[in-house]
C-alpha positions in Angstrom: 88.9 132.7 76.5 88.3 132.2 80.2 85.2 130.1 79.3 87.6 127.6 77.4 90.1 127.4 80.6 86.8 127.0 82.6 85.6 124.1 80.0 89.3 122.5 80.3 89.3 122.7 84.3 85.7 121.5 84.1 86.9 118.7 81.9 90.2 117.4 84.2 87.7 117.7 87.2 85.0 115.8 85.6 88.4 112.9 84.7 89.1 113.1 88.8 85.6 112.1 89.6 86.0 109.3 87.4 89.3 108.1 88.7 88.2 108.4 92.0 84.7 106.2 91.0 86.7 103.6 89.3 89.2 103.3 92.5 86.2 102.5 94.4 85.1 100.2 92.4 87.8 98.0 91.9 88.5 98.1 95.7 85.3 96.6 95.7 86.0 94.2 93.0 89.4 93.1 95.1 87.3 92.3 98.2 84.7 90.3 95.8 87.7 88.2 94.0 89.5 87.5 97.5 86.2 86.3 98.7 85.6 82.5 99.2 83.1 82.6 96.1 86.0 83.2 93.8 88.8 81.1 94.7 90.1 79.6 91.7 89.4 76.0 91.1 92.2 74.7 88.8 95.6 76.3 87.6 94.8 78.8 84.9 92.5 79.9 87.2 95.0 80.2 89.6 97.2 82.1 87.3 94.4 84.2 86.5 94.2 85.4 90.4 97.4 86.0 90.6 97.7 88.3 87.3 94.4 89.9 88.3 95.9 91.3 92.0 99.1 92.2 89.8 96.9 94.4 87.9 95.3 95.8 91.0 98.7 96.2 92.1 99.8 98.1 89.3 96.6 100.4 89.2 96.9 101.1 92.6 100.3 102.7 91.9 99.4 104.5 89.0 96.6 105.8 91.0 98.7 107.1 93.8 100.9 108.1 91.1 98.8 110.6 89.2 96.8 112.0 92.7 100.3 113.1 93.6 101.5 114.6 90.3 98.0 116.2 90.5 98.5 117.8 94.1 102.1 119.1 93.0 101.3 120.8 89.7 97.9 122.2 90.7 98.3 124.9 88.3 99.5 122.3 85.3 96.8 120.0 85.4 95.8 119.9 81.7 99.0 118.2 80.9 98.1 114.8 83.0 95.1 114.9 81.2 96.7 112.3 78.5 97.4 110.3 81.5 94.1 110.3 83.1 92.7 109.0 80.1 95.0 106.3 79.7 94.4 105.4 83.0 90.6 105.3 82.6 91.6 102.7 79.6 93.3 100.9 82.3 90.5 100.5 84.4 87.9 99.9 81.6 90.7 96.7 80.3 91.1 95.8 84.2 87.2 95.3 84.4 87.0 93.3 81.2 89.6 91.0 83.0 87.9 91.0 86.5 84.5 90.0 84.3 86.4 86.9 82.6 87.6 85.5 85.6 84.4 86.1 87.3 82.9 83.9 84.7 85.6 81.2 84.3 85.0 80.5 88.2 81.6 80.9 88.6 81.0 77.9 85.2 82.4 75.5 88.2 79.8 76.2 90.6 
């Protein structure tokens, strides 16, 4: 038994470390997409931008969001394990995203 609450604590830290990868990386990617190699070149582009930094927006708070629930309920942290994951999902559809617009701006270079 205390080798499957070890696995499980194992397991939510192992979902931290990822959080805390993917936040760095998608500060990076905000730098990269505010950089003068990005800027959009016509509208949907434009609109692009702007729903991209939404996204980072958004991700940011959920972020915060969950690292706080995560330092109140130290004890309870197997039941934000549901939203860890969908957070990762988040991150994985935000890079997708990031990817596409990287590609739409760079095909007018």
């Amino acid at each position: 038994m205390a080798s499957l609450t070890k696995n499980s604590k194992d397991s939510i830290q192992d979902l931290l470390v990822r959080m805390e990868r993917n936040n760095n990386i998608i500060q990076r990617l905000t730098k990269k997409i505010n950089s003068y190699t990005c800027e959009p070149r016509d509208y949907t582009c434009f609109e692009k931008l702007y729903e991209l930094k939404q996204s980072f927006k958004t991700y940011a708070g959920q972020q915060k969001r969950i690292m706080d629930l995560i330092k109140q309920k130290r004890g309870e942290a197997k039941g934000l394990k549901a939203d860890i994951q969908m957070h990762l999902e988040r991150f994985k559809k935000l890079e997708q995203d990031i990817a596409a617009y990287l590609l739409a701006t760079d095909q007018y270079s």
